[in-house]
C-alpha positions as CSV (number, residue, x, y, z in Angstrom):
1,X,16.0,-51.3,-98.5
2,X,14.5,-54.6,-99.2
3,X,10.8,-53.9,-99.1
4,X,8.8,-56.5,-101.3
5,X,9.4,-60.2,-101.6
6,X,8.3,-61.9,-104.3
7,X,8.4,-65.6,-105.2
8,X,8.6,-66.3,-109.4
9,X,7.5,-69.7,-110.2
10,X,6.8,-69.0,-113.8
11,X,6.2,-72.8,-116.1
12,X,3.5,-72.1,-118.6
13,X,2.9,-75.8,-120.4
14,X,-0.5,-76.2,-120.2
15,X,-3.7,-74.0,-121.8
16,X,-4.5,-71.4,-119.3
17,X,-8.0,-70.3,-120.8
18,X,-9.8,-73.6,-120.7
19,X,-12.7,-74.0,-118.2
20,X,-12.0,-77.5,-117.9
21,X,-9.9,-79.5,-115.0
22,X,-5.9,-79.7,-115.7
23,X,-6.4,-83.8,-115.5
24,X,-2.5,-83.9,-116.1
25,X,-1.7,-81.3,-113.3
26,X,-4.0,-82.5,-110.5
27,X,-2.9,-86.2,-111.0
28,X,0.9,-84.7,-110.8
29,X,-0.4,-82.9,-107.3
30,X,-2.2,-85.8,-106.2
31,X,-5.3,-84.3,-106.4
32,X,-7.8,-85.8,-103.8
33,X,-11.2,-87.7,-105.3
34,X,-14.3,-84.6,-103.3
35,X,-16.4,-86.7,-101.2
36,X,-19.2,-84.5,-102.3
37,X,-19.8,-81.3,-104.9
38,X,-21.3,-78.0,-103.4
39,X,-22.7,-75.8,-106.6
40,X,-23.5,-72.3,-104.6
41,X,-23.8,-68.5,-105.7
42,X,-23.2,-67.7,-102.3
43,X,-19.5,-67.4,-100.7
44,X,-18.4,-68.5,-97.3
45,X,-17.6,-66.6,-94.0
46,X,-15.4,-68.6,-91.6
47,X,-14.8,-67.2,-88.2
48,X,-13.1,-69.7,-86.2
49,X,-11.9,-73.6,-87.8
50,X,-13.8,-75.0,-90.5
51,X,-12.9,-78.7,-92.1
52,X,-15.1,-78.7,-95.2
53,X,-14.8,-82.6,-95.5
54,X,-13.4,-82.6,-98.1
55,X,-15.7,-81.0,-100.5
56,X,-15.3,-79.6,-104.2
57,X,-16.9,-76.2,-104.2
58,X,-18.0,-75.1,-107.5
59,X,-18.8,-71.1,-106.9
60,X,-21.3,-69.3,-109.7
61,X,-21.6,-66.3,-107.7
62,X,-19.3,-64.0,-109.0
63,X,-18.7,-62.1,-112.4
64,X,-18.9,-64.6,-115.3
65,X,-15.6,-64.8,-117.7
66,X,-13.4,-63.1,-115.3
67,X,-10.7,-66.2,-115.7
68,X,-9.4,-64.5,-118.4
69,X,-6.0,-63.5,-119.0
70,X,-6.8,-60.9,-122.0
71,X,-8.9,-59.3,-119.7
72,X,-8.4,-56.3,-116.5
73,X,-7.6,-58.4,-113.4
74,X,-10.8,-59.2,-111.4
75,X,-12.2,-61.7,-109.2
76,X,-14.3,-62.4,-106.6
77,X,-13.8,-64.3,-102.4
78,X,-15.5,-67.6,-102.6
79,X,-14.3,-67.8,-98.9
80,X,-13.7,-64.7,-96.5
81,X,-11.5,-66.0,-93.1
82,X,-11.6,-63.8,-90.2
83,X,-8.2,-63.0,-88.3
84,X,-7.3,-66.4,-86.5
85,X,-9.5,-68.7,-88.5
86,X,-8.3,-71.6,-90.3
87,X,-10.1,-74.0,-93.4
88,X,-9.7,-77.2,-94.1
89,X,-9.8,-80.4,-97.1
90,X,-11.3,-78.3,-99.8
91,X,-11.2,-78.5,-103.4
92,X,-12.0,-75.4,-105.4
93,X,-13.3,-76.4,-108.7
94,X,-13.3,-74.8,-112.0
95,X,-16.0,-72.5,-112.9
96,X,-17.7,-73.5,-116.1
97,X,-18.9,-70.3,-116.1
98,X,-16.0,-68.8,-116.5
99,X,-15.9,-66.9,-112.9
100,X,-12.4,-66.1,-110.5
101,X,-12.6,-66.3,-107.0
102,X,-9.8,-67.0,-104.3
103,X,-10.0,-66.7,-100.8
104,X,-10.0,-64.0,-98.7
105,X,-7.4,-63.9,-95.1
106,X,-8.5,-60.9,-93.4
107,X,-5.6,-61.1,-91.1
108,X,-4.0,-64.5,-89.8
109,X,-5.5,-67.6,-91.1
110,X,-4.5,-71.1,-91.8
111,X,-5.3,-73.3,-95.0
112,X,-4.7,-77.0,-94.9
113,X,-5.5,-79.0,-97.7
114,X,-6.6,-76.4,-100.4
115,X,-6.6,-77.0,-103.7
116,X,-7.5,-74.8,-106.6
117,X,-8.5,-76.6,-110.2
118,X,-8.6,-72.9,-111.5
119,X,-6.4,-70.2,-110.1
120,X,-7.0,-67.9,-112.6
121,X,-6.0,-64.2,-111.1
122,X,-5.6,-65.2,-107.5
123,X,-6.1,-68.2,-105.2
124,X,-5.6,-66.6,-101.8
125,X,-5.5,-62.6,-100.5
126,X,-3.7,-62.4,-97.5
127,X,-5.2,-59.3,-96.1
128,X,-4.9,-57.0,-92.6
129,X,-7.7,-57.5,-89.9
130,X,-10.5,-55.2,-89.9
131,X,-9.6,-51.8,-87.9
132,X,-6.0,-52.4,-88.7
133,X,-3.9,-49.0,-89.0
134,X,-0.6,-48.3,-90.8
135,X,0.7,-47.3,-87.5
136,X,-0.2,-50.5,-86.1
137,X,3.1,-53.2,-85.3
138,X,0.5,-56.2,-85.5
139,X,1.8,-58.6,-87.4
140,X,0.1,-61.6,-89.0
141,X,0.7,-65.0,-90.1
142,X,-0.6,-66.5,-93.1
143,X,-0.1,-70.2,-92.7
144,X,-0.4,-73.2,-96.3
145,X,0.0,-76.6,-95.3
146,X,-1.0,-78.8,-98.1
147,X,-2.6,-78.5,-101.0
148,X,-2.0,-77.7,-104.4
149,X,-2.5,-74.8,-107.0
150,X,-3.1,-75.1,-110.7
151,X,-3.6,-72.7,-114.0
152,X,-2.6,-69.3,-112.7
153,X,-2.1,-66.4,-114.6
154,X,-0.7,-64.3,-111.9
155,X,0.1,-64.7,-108.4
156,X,-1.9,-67.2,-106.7
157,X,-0.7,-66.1,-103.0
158,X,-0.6,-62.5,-102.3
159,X,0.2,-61.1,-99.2
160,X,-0.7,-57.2,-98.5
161,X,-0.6,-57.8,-94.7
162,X,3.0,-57.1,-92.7
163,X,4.3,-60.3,-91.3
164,X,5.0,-63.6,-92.8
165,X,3.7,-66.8,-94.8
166,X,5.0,-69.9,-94.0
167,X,3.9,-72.8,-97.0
168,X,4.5,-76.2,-96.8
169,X,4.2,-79.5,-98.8
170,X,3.0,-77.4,-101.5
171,X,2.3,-78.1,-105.4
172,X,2.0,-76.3,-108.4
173,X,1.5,-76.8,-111.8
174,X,1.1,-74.0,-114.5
175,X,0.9,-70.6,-112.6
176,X,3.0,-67.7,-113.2
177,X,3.8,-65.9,-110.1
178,X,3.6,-68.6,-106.3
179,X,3.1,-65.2,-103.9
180,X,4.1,-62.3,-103.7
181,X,4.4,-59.6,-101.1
182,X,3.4,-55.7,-101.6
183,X,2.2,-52.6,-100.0
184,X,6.2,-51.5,-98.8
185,X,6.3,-54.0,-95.8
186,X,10.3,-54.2,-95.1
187,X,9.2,-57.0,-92.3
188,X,7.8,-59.6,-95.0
189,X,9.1,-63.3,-94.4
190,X,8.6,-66.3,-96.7
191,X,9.1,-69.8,-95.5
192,X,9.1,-72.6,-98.2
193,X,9.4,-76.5,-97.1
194,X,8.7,-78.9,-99.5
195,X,7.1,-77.0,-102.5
196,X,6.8,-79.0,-105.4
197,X,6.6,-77.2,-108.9
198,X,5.6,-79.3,-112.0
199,X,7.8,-77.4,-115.0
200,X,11.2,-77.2,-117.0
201,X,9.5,-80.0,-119.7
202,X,9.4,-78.7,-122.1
203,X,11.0,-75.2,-124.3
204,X,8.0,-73.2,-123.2
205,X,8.8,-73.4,-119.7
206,X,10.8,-71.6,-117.3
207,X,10.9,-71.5,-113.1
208,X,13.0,-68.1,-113.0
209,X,13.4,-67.7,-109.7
210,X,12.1,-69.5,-106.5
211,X,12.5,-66.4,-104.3
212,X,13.7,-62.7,-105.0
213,X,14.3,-60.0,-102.2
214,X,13.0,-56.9,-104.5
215,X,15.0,-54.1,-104.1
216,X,13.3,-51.3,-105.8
217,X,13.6,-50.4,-109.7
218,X,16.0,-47.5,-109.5
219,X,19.1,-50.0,-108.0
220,X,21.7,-50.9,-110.4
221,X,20.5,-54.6,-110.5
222,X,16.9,-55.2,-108.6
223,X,17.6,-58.8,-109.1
224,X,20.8,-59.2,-107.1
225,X,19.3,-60.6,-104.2
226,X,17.4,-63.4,-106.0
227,X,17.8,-67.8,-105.3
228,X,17.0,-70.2,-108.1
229,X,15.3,-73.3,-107.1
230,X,18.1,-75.0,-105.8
231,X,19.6,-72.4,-103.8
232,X,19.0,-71.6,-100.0
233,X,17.4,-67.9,-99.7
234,X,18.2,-64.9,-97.5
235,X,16.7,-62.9,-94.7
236,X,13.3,-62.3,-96.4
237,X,13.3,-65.5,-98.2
238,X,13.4,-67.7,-95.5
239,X,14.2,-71.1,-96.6
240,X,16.7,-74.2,-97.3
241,X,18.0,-75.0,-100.6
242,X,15.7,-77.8,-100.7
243,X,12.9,-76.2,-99.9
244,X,11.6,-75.8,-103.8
245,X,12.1,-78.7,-106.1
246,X,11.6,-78.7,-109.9
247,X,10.0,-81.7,-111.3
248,X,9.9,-82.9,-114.9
């Protein structure tokens, strides 16, 4: 039984404990120039659409030197979206304190135009709504449309919620793990269009796989069901073959 999708964009080339902007990734993902910088210890609660203009929020609110690989996982919401809600043209810029905070889908959302300087352990959760049961058949949708992520030591999408997440004109540069899907839902979908990866450059880096269909760990080979970049994916990994493209 296919139960947990996971996408493996793994191309470690750049330093993944520095504080400081990836200059060469964001000028690979076209980074935008903010039009203004927020500094805030406080996070945001979007109910509804919110178009943030375009601004680069630098958030000191959580734990300090949590963007740490050699640490236990932990981070912090900078941004909390209520089921249906949708952000808009924001930059998430690195902590020089040292903190990691994604966002936080409680249910459906939509993010266009997000970009992350500093993934560190997670750029987005893609939670259930609040009241949600396990006997419930709701089923969400997590929508990326634009953007770009950069500098992640894990997955920088994660979907617990059952349903699907659709990303498109995507880029990233220097994360291990693009989403992946958990909490045993057999209904997950992915849909990739136009998801750039920066990688393959050099002898450090490998893209593994651009989609896999887990299978569990006690099949003869929990891999079988697995598309390299370049190949179209199945009924989980809902995509065309040149959906992910590998650029050097």
């Amino acid at each position: 039984m296919k139960f947990l999708l996971a996408i493996i964009l793994i191309n470690s080339f750049f330093n993944l404990n520095s504080f400081g902007l990836n200059t060469q990734g964001a000028k690979f993902c076209k980074f935008p120039t903010p039009k203004s910088t927020n500094i805030t210890t406080k996070g945001f609660f979007i109910s509804g659409n919110y178009d943030f203009g375009m601004q680069r929020i630098i958030y000191n609110g959580g734990s300090k030197n949590t963007c740490n690989k050699n640490i236990q996982k932990q981070w912090d919401s900078v941004i909390t979206i209520q089921n249906g809600g949708s952000i808009s043209n924001v930059i998430l810029g690195v902590s020089p304190e040292g903190i990691s905070a994604d966002i936080n889908c409680m249910g459906s959302c939509t993010l266009n135009n997000v970009y992350w300087e500093n993934v560190c352990w997670r750029g987005a959760s893609f939670r259930v709504a609040k009241g949600f049961k396990k006997t419930d058949k709701t089923r969400y949708t997590y929508t990326v449309n634009g953007g770009g992520a950069l500098d992640g030591f894990r997955k920088f999408f994660d979907q617990s919620g059952p349903g699907k997440t659709i990303i498109s004109n995507f880029c990233s540069v220097n994360n291990a793990i693009g989403i992946a899907s958990c909490d045993g839902n057999p209904v997950d979908k992915v849909t990739l269009k136009n998801v750039e990866i920066y990688g393959e450059n050099n002898p450090t880096s490998k893209i593994t796989y651009a989609c896999s269909e887990y299978m569990g760990e006690s099949v003869p080979n929990p891999w079988a069901n697995s598309y390299k970049p370049g190949q179209a994916g199945g009924k989980s990994c809902n995509y065309a073959a040149n959906a992910v493209k590998i650029m050097t």
